[in-house]
C-alpha positions in Angstrom: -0.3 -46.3 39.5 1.9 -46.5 36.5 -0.9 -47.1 33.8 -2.9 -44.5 35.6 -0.4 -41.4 35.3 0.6 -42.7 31.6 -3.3 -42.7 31.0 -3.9 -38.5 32.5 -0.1 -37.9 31.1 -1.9 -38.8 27.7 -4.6 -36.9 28.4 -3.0 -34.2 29.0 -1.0 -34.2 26.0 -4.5 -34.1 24.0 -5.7 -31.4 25.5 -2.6 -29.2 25.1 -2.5 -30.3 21.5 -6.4 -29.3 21.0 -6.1 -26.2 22.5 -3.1 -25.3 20.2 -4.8 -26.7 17.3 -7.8 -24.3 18.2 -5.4 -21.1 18.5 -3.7 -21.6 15.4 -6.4 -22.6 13.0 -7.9 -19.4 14.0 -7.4 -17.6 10.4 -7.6 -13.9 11.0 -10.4 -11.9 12.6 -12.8 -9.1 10.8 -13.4 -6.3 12.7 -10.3 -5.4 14.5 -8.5 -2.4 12.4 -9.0 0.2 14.5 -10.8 2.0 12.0 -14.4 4.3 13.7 -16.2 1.8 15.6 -13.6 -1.5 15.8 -11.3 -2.5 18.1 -7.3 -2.8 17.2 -5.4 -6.4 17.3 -3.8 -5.2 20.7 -7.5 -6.1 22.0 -6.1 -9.8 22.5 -2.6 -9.9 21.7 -2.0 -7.5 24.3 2.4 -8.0 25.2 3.6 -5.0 24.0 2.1 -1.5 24.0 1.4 -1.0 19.9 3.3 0.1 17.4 6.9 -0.5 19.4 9.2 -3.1 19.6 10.7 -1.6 16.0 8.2 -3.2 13.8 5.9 -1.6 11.0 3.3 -1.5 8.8 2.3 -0.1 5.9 0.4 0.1 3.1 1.9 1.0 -0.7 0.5 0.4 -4.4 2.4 0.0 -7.9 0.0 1.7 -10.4 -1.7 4.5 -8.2 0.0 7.9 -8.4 0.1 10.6 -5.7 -2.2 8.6 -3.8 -5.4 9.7 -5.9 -8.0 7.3 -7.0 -9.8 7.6 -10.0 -13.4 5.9 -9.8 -13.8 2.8 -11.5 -9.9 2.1 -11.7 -8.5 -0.8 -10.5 -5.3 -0.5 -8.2 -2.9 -3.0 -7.6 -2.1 -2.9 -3.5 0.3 -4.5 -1.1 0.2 -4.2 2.6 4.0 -4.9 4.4 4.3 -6.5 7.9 8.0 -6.3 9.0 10.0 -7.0 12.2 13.3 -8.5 12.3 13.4 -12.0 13.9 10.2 -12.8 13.7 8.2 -15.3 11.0 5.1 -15.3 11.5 2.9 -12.4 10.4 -1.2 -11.1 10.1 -3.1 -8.6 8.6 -6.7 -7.4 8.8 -7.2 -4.2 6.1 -10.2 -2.5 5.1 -11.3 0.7 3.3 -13.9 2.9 4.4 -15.9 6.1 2.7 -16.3 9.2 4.8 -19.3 7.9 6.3 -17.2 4.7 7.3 -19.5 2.2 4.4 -16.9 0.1 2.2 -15.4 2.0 -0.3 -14.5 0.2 -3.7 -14.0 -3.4 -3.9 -11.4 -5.6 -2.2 -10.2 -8.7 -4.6 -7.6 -11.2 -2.9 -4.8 -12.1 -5.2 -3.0 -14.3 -3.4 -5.7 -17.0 -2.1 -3.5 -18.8 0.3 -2.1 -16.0 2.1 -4.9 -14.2 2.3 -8.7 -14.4 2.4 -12.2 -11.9 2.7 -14.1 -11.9 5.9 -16.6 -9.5 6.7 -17.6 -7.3 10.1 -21.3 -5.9 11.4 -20.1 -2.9 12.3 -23.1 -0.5 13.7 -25.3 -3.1 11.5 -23.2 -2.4 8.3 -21.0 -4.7 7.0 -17.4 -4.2 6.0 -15.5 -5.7 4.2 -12.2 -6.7 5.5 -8.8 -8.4 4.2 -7.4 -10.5 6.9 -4.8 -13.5 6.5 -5.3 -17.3 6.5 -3.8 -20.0 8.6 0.3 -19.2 8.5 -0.3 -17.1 5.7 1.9 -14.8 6.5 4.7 -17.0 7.4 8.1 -15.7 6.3 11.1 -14.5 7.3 11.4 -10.8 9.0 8.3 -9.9 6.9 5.3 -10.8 5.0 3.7 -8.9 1.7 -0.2 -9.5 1.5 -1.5 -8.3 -2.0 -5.0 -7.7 -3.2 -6.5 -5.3 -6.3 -8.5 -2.3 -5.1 -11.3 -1.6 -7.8 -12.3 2.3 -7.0 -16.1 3.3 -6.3 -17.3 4.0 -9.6 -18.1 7.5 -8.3 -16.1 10.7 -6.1 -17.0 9.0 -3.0 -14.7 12.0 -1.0 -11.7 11.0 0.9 -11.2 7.2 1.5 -9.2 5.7 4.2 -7.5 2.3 4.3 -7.6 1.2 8.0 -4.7 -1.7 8.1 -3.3 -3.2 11.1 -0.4 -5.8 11.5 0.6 -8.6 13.5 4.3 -9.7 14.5 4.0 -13.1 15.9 6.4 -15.2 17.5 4.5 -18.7 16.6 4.0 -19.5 19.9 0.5 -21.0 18.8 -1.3 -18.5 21.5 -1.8 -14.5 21.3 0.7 -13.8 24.3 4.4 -12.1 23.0 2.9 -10.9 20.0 3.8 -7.3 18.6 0.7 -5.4 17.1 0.9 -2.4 14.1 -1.9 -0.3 13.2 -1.8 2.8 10.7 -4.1 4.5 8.0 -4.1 6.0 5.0 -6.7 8.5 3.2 -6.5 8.5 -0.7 -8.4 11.2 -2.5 -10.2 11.7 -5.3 -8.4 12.6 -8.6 -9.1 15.9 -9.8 -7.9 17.3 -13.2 -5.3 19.7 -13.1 -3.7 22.7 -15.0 -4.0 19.4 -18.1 -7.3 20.7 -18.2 -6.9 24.2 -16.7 -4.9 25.7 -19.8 -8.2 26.9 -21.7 -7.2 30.8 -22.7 -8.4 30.9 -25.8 -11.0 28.4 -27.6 -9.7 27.4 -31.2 -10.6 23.6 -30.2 -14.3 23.2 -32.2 -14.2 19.3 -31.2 -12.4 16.2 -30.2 -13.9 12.7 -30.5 -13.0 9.4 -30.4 -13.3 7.6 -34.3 -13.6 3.5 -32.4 -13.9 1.8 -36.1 -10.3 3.1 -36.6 -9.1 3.5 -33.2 -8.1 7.8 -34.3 -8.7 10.5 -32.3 -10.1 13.3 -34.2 -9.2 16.8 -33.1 -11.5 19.7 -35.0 -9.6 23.4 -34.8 -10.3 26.6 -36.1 -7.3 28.9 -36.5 -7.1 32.7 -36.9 -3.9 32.1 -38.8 -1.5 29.1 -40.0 0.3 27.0 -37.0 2.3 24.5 -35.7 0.3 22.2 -33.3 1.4 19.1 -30.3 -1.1 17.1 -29.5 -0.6 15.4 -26.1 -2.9 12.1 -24.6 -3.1 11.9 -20.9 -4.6 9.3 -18.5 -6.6 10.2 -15.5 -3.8 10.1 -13.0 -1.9 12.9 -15.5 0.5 10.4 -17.2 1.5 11.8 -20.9 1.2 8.5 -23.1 0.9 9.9 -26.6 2.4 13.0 -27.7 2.1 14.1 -32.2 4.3 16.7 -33.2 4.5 19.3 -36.2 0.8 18.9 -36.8 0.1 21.8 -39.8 -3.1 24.1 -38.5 -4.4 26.2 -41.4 -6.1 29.5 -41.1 -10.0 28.5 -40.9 -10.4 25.4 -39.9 -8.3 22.2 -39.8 -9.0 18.5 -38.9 -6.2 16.1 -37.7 -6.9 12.8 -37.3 -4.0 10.9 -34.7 -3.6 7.1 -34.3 -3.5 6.2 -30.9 -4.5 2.5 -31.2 -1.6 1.4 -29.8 -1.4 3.2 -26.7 -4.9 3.4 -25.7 -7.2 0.7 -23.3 -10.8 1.6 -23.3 -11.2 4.3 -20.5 -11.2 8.1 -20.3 -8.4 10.3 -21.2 -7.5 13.7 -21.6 -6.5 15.6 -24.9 -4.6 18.6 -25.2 -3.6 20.7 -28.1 -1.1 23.3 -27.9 0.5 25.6 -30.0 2.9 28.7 -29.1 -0.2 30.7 -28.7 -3.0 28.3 -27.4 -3.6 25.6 -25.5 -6.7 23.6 -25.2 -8.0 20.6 -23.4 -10.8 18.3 -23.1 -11.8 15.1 -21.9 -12.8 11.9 -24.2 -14.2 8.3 -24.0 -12.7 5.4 -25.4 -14.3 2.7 -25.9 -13.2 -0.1 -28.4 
């Protein structure tokens, strides 16, 4: 009797350890963001009604201003699990065009926290961040980070669907706490940069690549002072001449920017007491 309760104690011992070892080498799930069509994580981990228990997440991004994208630009993202007491955390994020197709390009950064898995979704496929096996284990919170390359066109309005798990590494999906949010970014669109065009004394700009100069082209009723200001796309000023001499007739002013300047577009303005003129330019090296 001994042997034989040692032998289904045994047994019993490998099945609880299988069964945990299935739960918790279950990396995260595609398809469960809550975004048009998907379920939210709350679907299985199911405890707590969502977003309580004094958790969040949220979505932020170091190089993208205003929440604007411009197409083709690459974006530097992070999306924050927190919840005090907790270590253990998941994500699953996606970003969607207003007809709810992927939108730009996900790239993982960090490859053992997180990974790409995709989700047929009305037969399309999205695209989804979600994490990996303990991934997200950390204290309180857990950062996941990717890049977010831009459409390459105005796409509209694109929303990042993100949801967030708070788990308390039980190895199963029961006293888990479950965050879901959004966020739409919008297309940038040139401002009074490129709105200041009362009177047209600017002939030209272009971009000189052999010598890395922009070359402005002016035609003056009289003698003037001129600034010359360079602006990204996201309305950033990186380059600003002073005191540039316009003559009455016309005047051109060649500007070194070659230190400033990555190959992209960028927005020139020339303004004098009187004027103010603006156009955008190519550079490409």
């Amino acid at each position: 009797m001994k042997k034989t309760l040692s032998y289904l104690f045994a047994l019993s011992i490998l099945f609880v350890s299988t069964m945990s070892f299935v739960v918790l080498s279950d990396n995260g799930k595609a398809g469960y963001t809550g975004s048009p069509g998907e379920l939210k994580c709350n679907d299985c981990h199911n405890s707590f009604t969502i977003n309580t228990g004094g958790g969040s997440v949220y979505i932020s991004s170091t190089n993208m201003n205003n929440w604007q994208y411009v197409p083709g630009q690459v974006y530097n993202m992070q999306v924050t699990v927190k919840k005090i007491g907790l270590s253990l955390f998941g994500v699953g994020l996606e970003a969607l065009t207003p007809s709810n197709t992927n939108a730009g390009t996900i790239t993982i950064t960090s490859t053992t926290k997180a990974q790409l898995k995709n989700a047929n979704v009305s037969s399309v496929l999205r695209s989804n961040l979600v994490h990996k096996l303990n991934g997200g284990a950390n204290t309180d919170s857990s950062v996941f980070t990717f890049n977010w390359t831009a459409p390459a066109t105005n796409v509209g309005n694109v929303t990042f669907y993100f949801a967030g798990i708070a788990a308390n590494s039980s190895g199963d999906e029961f006293g888990d706490y479950v965050y879901n949010s959004s966020k739409v970014i919008t297309p940038f669109i040139a401002t009074a940069i490129e709105e200041q065009n009362n009177v047209s004394f600017l002939t030209s700009i272009i971009y000189n690549a052999s010598d890395r100069n922009v070359v402005v082209n002016t035609n003056s009723e009289k003698p003037q002072t001129a600034t010359i200001d360079l602006f990204d796309l996201s309305g950033r000023k990186i380059f600003t001449e002073n005191g540039i001499r316009l003559i009455a007739g016309q005047t051109t002013t060649q500007v070194d920017v070659s230190s400033v300047v990555q190959p992209g577009i960028y927005i020139v303005n020339i303004r004098t007491e009187e004027f103010s003129q603006s156009k955008r330019i190519p550079i490409i090296f």
